[in-house]
Structure formats: C-alpha cells, structure tokens
N, CA, C and O atoms as CSV, one atom per row, in Angstrom:
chain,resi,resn,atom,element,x,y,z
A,1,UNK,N,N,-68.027,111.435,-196.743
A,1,UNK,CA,C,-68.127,112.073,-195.445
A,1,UNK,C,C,-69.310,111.491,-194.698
A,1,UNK,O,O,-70.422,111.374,-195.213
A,2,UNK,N,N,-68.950,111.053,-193.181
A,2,UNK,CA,C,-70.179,110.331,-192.904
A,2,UNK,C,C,-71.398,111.824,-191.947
A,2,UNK,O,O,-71.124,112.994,-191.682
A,3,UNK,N,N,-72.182,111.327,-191.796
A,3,UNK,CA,C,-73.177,112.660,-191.343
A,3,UNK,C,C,-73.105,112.175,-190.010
A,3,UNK,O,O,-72.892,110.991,-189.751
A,4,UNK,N,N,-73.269,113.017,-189.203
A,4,UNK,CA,C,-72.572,113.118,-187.772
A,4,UNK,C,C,-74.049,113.279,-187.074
A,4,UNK,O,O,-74.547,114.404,-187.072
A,5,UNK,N,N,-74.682,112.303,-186.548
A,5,UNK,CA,C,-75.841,112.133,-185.865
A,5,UNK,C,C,-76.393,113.736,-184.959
A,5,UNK,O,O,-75.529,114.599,-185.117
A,6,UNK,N,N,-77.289,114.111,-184.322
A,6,UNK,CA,C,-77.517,114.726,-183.459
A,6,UNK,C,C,-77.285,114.038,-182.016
A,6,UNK,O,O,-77.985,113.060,-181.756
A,7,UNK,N,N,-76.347,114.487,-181.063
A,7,UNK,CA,C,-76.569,113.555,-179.725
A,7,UNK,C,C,-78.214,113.883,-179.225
A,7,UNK,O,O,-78.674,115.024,-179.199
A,8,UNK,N,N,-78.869,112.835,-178.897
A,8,UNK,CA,C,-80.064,113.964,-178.368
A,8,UNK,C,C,-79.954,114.519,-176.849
A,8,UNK,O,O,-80.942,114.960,-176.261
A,9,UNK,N,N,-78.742,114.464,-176.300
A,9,UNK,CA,C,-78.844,115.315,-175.215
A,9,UNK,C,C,-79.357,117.043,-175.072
A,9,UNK,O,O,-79.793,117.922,-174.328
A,10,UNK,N,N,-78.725,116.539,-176.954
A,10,UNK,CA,C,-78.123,118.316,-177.717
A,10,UNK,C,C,-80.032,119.148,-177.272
A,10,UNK,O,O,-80.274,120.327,-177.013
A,11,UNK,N,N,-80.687,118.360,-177.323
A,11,UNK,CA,C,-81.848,118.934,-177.164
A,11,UNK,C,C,-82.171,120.414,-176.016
A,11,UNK,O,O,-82.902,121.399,-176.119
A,12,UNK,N,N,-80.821,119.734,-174.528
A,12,UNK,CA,C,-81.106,120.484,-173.591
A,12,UNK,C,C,-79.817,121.883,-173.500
A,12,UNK,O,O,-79.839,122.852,-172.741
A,13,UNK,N,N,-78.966,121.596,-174.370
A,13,UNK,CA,C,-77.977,122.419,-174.261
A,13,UNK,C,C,-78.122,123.482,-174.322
A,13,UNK,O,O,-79.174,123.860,-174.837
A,14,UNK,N,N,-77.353,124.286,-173.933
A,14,UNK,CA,C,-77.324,125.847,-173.824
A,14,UNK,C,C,-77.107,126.381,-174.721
A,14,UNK,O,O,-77.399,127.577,-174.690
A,15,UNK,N,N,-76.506,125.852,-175.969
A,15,UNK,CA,C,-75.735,126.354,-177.031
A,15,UNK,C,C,-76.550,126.500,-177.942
A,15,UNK,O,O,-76.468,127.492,-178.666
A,16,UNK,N,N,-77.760,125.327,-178.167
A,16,UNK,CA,C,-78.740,125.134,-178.725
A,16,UNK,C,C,-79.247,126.195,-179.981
A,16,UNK,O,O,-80.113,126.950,-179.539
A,17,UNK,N,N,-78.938,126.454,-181.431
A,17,UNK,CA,C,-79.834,127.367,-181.830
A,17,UNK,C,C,-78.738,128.883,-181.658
A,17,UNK,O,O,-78.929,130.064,-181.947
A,18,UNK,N,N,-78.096,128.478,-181.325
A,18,UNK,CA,C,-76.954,129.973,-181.189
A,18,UNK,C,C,-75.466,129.560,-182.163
A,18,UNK,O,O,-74.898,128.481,-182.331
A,19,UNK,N,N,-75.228,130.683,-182.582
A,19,UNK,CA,C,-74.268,130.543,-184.142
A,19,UNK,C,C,-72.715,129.708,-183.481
A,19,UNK,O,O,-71.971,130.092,-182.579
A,20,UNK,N,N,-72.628,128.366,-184.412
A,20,UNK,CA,C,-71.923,127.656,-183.988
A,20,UNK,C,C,-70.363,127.955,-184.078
A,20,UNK,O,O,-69.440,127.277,-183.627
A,21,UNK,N,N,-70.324,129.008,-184.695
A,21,UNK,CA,C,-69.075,129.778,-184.992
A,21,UNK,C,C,-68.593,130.599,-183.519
A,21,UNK,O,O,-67.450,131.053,-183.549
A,22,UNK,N,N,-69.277,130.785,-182.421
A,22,UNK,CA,C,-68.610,131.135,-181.410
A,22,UNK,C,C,-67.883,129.947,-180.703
A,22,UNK,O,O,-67.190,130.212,-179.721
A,23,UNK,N,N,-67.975,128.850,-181.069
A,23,UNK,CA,C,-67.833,127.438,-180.445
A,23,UNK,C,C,-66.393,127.436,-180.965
A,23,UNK,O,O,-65.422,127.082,-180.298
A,24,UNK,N,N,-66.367,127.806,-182.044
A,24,UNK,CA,C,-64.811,127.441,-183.041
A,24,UNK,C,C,-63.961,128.531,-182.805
A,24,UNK,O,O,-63.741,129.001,-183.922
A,25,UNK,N,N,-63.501,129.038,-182.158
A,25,UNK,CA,C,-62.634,130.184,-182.466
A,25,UNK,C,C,-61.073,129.600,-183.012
A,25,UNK,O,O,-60.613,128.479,-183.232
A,26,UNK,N,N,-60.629,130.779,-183.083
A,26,UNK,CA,C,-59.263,130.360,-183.970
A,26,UNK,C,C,-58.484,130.884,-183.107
A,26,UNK,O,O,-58.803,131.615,-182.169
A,27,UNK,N,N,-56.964,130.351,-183.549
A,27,UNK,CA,C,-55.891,130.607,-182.909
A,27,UNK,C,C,-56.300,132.264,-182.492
A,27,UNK,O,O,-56.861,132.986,-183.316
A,28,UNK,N,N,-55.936,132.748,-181.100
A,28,UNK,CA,C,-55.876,133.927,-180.990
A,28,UNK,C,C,-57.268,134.863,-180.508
A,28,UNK,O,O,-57.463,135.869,-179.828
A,29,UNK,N,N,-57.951,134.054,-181.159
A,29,UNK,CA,C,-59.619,135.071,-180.906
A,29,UNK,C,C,-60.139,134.473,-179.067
A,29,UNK,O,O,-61.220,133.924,-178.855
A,30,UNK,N,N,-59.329,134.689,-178.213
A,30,UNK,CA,C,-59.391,134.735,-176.727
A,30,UNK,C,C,-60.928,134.935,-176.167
A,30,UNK,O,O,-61.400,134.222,-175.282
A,31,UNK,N,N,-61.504,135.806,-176.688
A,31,UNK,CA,C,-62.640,136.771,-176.678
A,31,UNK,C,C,-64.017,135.584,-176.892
A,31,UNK,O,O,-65.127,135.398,-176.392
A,32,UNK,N,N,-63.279,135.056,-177.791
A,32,UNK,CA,C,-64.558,133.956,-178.173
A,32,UNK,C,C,-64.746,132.786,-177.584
A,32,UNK,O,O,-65.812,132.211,-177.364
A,33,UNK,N,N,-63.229,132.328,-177.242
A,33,UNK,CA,C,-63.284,131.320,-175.859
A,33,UNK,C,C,-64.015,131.586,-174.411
A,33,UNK,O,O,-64.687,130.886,-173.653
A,34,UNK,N,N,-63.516,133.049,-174.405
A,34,UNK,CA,C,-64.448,133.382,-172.927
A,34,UNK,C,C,-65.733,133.346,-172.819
A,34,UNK,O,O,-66.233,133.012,-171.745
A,35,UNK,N,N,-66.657,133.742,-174.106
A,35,UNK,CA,C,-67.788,133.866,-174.439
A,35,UNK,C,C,-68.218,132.071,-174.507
A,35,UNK,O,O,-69.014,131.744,-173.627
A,36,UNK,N,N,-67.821,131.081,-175.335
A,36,UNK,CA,C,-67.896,130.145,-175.371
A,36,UNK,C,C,-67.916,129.006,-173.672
A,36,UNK,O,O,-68.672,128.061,-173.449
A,37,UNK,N,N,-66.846,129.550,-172.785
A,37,UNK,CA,C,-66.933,128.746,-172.043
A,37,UNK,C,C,-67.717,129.504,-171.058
A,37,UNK,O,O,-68.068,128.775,-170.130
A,38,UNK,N,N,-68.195,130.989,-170.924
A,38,UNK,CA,C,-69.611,131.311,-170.225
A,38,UNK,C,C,-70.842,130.594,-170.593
A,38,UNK,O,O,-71.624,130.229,-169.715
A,39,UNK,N,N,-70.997,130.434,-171.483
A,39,UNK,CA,C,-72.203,129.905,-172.222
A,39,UNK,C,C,-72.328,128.553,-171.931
A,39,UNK,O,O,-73.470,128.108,-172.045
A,40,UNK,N,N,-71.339,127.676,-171.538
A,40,UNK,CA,C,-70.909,126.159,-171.127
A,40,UNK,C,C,-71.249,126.065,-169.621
A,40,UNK,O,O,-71.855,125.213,-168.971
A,41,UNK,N,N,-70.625,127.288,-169.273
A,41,UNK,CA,C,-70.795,126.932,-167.521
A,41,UNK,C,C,-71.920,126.278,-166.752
A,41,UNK,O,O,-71.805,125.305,-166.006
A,42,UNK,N,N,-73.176,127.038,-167.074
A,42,UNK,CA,C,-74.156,126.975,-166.612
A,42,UNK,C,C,-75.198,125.744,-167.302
A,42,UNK,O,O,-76.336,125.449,-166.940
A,43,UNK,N,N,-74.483,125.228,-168.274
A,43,UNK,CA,C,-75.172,124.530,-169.429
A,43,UNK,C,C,-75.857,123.363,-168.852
A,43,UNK,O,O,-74.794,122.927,-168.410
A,44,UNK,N,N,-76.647,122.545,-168.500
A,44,UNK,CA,C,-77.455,121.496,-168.034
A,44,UNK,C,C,-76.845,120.134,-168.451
A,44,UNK,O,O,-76.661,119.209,-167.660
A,45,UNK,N,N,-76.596,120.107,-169.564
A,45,UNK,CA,C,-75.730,118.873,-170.085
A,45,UNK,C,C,-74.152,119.129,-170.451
A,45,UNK,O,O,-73.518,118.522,-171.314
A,46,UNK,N,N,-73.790,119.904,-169.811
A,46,UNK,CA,C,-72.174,120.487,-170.079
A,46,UNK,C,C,-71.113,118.770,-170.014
A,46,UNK,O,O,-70.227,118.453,-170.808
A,47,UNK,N,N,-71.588,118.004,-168.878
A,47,UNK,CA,C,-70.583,117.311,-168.815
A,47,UNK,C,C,-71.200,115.797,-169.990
A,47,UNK,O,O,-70.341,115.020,-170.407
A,48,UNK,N,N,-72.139,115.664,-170.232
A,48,UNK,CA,C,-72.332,115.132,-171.553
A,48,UNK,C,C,-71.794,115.803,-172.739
A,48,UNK,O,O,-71.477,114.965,-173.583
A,49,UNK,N,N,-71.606,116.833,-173.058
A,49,UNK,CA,C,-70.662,117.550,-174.427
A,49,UNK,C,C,-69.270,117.596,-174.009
A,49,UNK,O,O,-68.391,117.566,-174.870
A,50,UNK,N,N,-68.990,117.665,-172.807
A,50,UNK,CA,C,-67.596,117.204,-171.938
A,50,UNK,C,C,-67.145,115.923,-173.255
A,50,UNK,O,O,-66.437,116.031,-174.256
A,51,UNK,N,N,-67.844,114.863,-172.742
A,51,UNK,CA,C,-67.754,113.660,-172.933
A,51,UNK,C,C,-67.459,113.466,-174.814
A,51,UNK,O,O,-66.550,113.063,-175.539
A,52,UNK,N,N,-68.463,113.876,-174.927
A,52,UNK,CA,C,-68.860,113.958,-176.442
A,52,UNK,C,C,-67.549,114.505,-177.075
A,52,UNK,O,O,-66.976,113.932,-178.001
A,53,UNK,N,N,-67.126,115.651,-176.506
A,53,UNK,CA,C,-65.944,116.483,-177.164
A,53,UNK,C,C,-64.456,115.288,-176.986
A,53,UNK,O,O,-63.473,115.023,-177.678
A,54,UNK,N,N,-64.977,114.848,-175.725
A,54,UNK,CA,C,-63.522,113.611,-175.573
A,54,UNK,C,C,-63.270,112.613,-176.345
A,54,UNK,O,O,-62.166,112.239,-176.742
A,55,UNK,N,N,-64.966,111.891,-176.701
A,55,UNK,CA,C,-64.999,110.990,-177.812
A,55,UNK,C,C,-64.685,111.598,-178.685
A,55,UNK,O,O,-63.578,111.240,-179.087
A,56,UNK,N,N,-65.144,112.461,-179.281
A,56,UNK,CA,C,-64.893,112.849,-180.900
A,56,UNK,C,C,-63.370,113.537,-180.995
A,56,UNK,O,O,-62.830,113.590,-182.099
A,57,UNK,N,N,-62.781,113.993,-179.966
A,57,UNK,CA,C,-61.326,113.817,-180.061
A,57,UNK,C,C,-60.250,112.724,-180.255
A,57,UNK,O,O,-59.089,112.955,-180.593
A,58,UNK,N,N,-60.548,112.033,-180.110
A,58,UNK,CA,C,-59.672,110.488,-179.646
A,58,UNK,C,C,-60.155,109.622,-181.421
A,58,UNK,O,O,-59.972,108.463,-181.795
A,59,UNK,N,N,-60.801,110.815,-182.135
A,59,UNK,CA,C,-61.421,110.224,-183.350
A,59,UNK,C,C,-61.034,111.179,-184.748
A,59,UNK,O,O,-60.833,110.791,-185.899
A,60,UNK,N,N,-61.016,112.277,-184.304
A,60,UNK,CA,C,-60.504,113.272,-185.452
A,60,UNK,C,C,-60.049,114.373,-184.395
A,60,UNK,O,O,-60.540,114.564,-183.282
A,61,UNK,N,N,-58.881,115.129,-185.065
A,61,UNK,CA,C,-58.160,116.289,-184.745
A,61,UNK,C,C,-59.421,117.421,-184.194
A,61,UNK,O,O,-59.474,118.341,-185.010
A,62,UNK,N,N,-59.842,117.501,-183.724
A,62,UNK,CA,C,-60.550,118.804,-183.613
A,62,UNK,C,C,-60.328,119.558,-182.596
A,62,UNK,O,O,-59.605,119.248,-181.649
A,63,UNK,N,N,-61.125,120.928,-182.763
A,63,UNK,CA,C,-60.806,121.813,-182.396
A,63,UNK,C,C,-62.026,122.531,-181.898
A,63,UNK,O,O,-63.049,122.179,-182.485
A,64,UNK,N,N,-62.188,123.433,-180.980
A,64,UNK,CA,C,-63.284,124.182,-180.712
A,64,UNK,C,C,-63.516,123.674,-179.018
A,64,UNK,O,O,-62.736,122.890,-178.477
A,65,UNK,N,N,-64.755,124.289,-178.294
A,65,UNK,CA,C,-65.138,123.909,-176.850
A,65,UNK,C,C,-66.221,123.182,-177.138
A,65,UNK,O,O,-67.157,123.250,-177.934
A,66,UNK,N,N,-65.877,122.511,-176.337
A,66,UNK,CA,C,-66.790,121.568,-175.771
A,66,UNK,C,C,-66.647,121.273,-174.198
A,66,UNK,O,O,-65.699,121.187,-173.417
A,67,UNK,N,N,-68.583,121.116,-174.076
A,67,UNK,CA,C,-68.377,121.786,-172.478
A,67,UNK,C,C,-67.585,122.525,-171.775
A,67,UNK,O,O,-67.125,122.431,-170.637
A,68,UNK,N,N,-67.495,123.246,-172.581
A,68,UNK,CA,C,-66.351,124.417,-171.861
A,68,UNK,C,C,-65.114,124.334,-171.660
A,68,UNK,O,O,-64.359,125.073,-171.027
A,69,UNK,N,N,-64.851,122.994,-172.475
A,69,UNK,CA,C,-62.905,122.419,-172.847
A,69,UNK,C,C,-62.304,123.048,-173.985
A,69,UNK,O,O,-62.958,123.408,-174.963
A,70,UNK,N,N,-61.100,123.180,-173.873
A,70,UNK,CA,C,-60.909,123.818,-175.576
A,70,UNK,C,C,-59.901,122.464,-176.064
A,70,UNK,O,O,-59.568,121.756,-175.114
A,71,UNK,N,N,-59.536,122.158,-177.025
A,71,UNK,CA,C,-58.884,121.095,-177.336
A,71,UNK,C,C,-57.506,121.241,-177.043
A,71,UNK,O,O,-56.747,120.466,-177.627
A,72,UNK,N,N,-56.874,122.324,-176.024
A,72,UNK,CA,C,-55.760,121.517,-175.048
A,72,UNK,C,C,-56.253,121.376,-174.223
A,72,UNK,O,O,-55.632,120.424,-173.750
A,73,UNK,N,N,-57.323,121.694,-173.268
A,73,UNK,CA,C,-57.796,121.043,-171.958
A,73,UNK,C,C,-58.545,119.496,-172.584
A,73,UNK,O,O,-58.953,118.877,-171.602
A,74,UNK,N,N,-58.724,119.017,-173.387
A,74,UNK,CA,C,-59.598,117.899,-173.991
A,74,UNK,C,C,-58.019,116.913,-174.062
A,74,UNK,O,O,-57.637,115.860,-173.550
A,75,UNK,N,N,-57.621,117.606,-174.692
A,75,UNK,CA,C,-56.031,116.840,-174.287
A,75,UNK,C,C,-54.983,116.534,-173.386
A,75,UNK,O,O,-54.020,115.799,-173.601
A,76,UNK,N,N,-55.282,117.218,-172.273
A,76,UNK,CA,C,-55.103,117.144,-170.990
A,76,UNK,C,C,-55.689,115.753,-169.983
A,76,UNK,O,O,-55.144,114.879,-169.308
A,77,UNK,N,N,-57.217,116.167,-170.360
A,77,UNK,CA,C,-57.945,115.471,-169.998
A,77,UNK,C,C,-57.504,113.472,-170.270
A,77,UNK,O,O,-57.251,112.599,-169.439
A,78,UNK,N,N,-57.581,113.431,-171.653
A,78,UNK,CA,C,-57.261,112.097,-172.456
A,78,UNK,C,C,-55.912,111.622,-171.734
A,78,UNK,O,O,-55.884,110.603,-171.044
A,79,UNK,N,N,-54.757,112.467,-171.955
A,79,UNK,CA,C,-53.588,112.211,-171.721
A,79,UNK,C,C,-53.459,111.829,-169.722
A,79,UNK,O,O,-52.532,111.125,-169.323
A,80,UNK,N,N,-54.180,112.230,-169.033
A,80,UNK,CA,C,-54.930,112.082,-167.766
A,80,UNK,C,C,-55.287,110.738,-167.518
A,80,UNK,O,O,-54.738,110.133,-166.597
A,81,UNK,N,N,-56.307,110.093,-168.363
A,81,UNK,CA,C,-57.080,109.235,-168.534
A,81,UNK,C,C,-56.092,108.118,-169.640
A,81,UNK,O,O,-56.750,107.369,-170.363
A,82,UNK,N,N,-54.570,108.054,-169.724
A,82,UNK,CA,C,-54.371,107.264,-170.620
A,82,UNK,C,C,-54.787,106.819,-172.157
A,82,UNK,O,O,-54.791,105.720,-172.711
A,83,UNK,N,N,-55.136,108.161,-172.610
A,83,UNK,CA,C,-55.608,107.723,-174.142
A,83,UNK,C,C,-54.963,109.566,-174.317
A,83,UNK,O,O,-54.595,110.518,-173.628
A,84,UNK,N,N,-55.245,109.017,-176.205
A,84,UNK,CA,C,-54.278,110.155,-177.249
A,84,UNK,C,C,-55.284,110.958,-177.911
A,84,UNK,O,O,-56.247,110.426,-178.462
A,85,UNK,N,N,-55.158,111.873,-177.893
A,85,UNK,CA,C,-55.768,112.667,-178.766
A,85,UNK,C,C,-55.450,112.507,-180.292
A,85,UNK,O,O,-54.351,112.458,-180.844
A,86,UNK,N,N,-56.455,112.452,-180.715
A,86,UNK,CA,C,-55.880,112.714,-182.654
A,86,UNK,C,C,-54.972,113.277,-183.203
A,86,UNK,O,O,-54.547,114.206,-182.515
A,87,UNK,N,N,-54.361,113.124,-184.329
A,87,UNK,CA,C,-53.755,114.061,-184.634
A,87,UNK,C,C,-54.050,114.379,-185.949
A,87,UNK,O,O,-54.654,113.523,-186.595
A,88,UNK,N,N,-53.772,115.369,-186.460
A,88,UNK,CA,C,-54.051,115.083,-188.083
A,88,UNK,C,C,-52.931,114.408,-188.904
A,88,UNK,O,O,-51.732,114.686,-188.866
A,89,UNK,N,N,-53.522,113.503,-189.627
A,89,UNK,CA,C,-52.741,112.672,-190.417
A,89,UNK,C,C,-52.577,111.441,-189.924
A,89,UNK,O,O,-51.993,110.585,-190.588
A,90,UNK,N,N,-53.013,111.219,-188.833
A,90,UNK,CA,C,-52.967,110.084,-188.023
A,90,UNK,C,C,-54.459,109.257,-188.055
A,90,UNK,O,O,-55.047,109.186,-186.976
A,91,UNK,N,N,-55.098,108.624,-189.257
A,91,UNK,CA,C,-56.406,108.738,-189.657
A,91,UNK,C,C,-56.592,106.747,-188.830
A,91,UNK,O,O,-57.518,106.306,-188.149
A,92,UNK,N,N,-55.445,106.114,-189.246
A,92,UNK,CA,C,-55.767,104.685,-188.877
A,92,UNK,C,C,-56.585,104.226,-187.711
A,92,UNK,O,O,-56.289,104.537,-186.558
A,93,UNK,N,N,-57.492,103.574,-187.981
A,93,UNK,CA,C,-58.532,102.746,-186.713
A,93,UNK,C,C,-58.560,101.154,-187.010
A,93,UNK,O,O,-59.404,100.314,-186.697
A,94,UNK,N,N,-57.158,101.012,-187.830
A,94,UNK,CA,C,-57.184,99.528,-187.788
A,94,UNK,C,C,-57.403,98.971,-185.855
A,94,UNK,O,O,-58.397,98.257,-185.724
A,95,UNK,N,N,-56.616,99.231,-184.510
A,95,UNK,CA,C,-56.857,99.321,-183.656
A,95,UNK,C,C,-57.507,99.088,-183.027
A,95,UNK,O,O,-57.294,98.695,-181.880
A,96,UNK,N,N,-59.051,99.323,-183.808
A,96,UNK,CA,C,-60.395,99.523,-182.964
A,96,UNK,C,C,-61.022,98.288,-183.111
A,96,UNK,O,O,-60.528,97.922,-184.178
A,97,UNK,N,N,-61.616,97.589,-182.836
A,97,UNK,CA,C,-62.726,96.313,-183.357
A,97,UNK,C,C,-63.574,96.477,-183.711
A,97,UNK,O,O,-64.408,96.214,-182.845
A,98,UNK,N,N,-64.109,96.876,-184.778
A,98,UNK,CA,C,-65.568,97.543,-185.364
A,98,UNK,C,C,-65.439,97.158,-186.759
A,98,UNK,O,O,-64.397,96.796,-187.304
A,99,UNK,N,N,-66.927,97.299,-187.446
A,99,UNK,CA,C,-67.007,96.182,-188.625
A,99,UNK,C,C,-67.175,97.791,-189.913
A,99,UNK,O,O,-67.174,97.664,-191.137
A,100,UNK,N,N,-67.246,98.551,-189.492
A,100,UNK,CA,C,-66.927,99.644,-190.688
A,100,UNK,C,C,-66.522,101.201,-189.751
A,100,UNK,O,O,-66.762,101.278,-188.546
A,101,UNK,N,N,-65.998,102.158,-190.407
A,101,UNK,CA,C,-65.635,103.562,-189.631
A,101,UNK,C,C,-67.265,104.302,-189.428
A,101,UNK,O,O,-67.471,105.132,-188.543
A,102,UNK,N,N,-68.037,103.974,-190.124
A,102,UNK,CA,C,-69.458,104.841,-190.282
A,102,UNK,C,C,-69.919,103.910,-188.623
A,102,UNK,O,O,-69.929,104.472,-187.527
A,103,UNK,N,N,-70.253,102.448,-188.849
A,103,UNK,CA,C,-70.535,101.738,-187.747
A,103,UNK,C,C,-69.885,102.602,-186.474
A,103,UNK,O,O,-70.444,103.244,-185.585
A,104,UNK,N,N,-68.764,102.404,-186.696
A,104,UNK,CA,C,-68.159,102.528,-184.802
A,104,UNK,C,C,-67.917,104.012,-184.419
A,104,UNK,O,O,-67.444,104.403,-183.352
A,105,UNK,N,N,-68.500,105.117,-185.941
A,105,UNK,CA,C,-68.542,106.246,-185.383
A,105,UNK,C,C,-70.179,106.270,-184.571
A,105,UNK,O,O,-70.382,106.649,-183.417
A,106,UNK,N,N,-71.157,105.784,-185.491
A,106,UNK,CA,C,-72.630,106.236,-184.789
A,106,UNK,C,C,-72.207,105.311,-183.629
A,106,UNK,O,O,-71.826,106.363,-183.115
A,107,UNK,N,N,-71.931,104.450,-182.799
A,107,UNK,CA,C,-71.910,103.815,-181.345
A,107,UNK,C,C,-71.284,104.383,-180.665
A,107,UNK,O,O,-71.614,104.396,-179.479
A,108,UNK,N,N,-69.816,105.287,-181.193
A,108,UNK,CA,C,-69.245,106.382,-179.922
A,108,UNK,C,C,-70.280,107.346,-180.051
A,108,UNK,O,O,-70.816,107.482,-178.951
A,109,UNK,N,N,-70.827,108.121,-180.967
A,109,UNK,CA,C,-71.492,109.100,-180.673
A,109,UNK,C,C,-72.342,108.883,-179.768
A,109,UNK,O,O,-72.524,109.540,-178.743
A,110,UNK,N,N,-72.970,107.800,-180.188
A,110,UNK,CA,C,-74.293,107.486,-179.172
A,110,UNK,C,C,-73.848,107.067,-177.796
A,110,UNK,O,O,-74.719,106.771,-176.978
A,111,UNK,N,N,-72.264,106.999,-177.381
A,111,UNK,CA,C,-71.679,106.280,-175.506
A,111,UNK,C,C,-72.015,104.958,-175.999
A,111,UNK,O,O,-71.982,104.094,-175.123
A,112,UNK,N,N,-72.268,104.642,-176.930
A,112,UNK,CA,C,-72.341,102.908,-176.569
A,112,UNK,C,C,-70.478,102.659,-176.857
A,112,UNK,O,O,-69.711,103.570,-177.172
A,113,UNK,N,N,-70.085,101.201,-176.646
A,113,UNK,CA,C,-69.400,100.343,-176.620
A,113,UNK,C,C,-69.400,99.698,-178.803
A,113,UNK,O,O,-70.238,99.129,-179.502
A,114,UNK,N,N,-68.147,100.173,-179.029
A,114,UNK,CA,C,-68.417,99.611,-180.700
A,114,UNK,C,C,-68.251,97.812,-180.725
A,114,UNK,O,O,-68.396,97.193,-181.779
C-alpha cells in the first residue's frame, strides 16, 4: 500500500483536524453529506480538494466529498471534461507513461505532470 502524501494545501482547509468520517458517508446517510458539503462551502482551498478529489478519482474508485463533490458529481465532472472515473476492478495504468504506480501517484498528488 503506497502512503498517500499530505497535499500541503491541506494545511488551510476547513476540514482540517475534524473526524474524517463525516467526509465518507455511506449509501443513504444524506445527513452527513449536507454536513460535509457545509463545511466545504466556505472552505479557502475548496477548489484545490475539488481538484485533488478529481485526480484521485480518475486513479482509484472512491468515494466520499471532496470540495463539496460527492463521487457522482466528481463523475459528472470527469465525464464533462472527457476522462473516466475509476472503477473498481479496473486497476490497469499500463496507459499512463510513468516509470512506477508509487512514482506517478506522488506527481498527481502533488498537480505535477507524471
């Protein structure tokens, strides 16, 4: 499992330090989305975790808000913009041009170019 950097935008976020389990809700828990994307609205770097949530979609299945997207608006978004969202089971990055999966994950995290 590779360890998933800190963005350091994360420094200014709103979310910052508050239980990351409101971020994830599950099928159905409505309540926690609303709470989640209040907490996004106002957020200072919302459209950098925007971003972040788009990259790391287009990379593994996930799930949860980011910047105040839930992963069908993140899929909306992609499908918008001509690119696919993950799927599970769909793991291949032969595709990509990058010299290992650890490599060309820390350069999306970080917005660089792999």
């Amino acid at each position: 499992m590779i360890a998933e950097p800190t963005p350091p935008w994360f420094v200014d976020a709103a979310c910052k330090g508050l239980n990351p389990n409101v971020f994830m809700p599950q099928r159905g828990e409505n309540n926690k989305v609303k709470e989640a994307k209040k907490i996004c609205e106002d957020c200072p770097v919302q459209q950098q975790c925007r971003d972040y949530g788009l990259r790391l979609s287009q990379l593994f299945d996930t799930h949860g808000i980011f910047g105040g997207w839930t992963r069908q608006e993140r899929k909306k978004e992609l499908e918008r913009r001509g690119l696919n969202i993950r799927r599970w089971g769909t793991s291949d990055m032969s595709t990509v041009n990058h010299g290992s999966n650890a490599a060309y994950l820390m350069h999306t995290y970080a917005g660089e170019e792999a």
